[in-house]
LOLUMRO-980874 format. One record per residue (C-alpha): residue in one letter; z, y, x. Coordinates in Angstrom, 3 decimals. Last residue first. Layout:
// residues N
@residu: A, Z: Z, Y: Y, X: X
...
END
This chain:
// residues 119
@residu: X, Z: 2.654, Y: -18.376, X: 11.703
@residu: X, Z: 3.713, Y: -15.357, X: 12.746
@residu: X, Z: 0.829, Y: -14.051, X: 14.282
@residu: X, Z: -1.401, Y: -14.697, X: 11.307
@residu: X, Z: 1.607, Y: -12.395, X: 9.367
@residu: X, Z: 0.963, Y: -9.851, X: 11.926
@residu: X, Z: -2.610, Y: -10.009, X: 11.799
@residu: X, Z: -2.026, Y: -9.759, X: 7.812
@residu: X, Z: 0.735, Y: -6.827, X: 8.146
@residu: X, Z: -1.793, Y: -4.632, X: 11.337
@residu: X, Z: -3.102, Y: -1.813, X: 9.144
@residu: X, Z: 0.187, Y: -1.127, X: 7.374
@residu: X, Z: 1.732, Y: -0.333, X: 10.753
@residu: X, Z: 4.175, Y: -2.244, X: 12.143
@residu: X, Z: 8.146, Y: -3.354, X: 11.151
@residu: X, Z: 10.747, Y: -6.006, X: 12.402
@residu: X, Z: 12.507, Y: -2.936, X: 14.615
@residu: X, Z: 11.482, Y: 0.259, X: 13.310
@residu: X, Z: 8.005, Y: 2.105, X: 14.207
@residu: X, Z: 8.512, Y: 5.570, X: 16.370
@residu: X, Z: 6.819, Y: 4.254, X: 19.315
@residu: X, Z: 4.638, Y: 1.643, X: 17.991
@residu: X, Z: 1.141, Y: 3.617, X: 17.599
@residu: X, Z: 2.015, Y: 5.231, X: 21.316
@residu: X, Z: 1.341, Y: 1.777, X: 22.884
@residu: X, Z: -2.238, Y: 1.889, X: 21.811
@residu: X, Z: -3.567, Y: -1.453, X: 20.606
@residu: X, Z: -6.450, Y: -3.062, X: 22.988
@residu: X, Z: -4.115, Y: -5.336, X: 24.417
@residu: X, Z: -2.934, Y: -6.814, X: 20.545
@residu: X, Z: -6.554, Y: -7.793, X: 20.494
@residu: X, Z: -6.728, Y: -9.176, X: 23.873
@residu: X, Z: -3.509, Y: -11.085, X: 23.299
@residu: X, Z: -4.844, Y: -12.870, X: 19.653
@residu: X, Z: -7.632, Y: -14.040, X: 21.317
@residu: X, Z: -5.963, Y: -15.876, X: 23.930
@residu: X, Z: -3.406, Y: -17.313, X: 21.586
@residu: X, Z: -6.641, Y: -18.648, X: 19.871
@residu: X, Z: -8.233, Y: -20.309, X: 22.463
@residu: X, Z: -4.678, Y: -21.854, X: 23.627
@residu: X, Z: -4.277, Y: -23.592, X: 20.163
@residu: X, Z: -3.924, Y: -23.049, X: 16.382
@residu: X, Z: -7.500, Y: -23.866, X: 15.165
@residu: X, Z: -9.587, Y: -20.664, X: 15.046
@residu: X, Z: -11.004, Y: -19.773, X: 11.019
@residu: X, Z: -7.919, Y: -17.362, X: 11.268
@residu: X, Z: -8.599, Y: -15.692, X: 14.199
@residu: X, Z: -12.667, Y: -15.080, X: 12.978
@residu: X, Z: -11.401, Y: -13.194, X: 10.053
@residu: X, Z: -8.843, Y: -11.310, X: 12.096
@residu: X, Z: -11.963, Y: -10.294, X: 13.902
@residu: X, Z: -14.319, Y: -9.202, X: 11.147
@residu: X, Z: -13.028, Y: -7.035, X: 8.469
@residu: X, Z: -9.169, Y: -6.948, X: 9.295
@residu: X, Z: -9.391, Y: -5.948, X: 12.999
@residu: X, Z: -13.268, Y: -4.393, X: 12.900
@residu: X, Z: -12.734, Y: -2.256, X: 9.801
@residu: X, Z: -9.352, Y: -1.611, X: 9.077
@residu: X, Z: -7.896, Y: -1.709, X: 12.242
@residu: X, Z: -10.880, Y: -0.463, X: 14.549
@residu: X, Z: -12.462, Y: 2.081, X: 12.904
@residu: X, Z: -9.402, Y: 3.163, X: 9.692
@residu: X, Z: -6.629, Y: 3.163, X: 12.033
@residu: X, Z: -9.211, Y: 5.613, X: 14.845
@residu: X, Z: -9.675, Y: 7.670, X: 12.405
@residu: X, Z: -6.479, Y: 7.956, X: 11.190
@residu: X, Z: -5.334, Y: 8.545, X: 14.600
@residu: X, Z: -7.456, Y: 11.632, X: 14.530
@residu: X, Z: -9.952, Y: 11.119, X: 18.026
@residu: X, Z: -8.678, Y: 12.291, X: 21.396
@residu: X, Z: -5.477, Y: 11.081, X: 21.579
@residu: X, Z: -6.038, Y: 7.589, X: 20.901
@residu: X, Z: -10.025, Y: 7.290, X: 22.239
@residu: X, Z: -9.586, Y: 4.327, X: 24.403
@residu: X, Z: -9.300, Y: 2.541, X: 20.734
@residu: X, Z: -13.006, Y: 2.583, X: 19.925
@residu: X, Z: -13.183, Y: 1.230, X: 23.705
@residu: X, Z: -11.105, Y: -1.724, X: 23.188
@residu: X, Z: -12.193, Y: -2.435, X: 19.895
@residu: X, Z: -15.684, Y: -2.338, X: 20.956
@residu: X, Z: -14.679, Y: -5.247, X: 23.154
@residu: X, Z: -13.007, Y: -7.402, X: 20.773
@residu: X, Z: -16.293, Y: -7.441, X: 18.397
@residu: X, Z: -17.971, Y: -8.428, X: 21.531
@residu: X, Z: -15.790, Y: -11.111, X: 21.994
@residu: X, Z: -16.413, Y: -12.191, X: 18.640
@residu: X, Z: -19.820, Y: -12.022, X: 18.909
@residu: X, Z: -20.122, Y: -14.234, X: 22.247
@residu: X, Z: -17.481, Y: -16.581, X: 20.355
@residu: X, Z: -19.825, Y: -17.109, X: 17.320
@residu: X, Z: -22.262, Y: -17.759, X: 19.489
@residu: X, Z: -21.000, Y: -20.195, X: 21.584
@residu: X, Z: -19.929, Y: -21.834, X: 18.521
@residu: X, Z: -23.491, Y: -21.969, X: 16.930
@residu: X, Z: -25.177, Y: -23.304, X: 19.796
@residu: X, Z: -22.926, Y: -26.101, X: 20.360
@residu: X, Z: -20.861, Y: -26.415, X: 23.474
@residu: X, Z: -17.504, Y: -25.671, X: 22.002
@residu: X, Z: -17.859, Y: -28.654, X: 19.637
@residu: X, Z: -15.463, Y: -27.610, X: 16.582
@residu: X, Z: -17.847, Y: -24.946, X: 15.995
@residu: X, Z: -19.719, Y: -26.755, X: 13.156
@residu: X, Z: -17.130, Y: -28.865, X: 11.845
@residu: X, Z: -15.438, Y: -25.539, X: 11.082
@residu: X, Z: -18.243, Y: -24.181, X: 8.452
@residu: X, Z: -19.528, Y: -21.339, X: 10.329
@residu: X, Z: -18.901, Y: -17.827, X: 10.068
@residu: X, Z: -20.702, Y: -15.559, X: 11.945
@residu: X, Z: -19.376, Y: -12.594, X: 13.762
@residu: X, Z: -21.291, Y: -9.414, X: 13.204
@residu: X, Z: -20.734, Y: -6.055, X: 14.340
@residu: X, Z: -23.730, Y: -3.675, X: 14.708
@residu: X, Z: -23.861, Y: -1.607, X: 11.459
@residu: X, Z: -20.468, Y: -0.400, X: 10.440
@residu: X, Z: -18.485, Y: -0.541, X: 13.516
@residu: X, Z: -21.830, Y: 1.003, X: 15.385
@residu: X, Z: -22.380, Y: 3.534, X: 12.833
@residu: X, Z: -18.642, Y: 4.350, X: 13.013
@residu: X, Z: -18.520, Y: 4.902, X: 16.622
END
């Protein structure tokens, strides 16, 4: 799993005049890598329970959340596309990471999606 977060994700970043057309060749694939990115976090995630959870954090929170998709989020004008994006990441987070987390707070992993949610 880490060999594949580390060497096969890559989600370009294009100026945003670029993508702004969703037919152009660039922002096609910009969203076939992102949603790419999305599903490895989905299955590097399927292993809660299996794999350390600190493993798991650093895979798909540290590196693939904060490295590349949040990245991609935040280049995404506010909208419907990126309201959809923002609920398949947050479905691919184990329910068992929030059990025991206060009300208003999350893990340290997830403050700058959070904040991104927020605004």
């Amino acid at each position: 799993m880490k060999k594949s977060v580390e060497e096969d994700v890559f989600i370009p970043l294009y100026p945003k005049s670029t993508v702004e057309d969703k037919s152009s060749p660039c922002s096609k694939f910009q969203e076939r890598r992102f949603w790419s990115a999305v599903k490895l976090l989905s299955n590097v995630l399927l292993w809660d329970g299996i794999v350390q959870d600190d493993v798991l954090r650093d895979l798909g929170l540290s590196k693939l959340l904060n490295r590349y998709l949040l990245l991609n989020l935040l280049n995404t004008p506010p909208g419907l596309d990126n309201t959809k994006k923002c609920k398949e990441v947050v479905a691919c987070l184990p329910e068992r990471w929030f059990q025991h987390l206060g009300s208003g707070s999350t893990l340290p992993e997830l403050l700058n999606f959070c904040q991104h949610l927020l605004q």
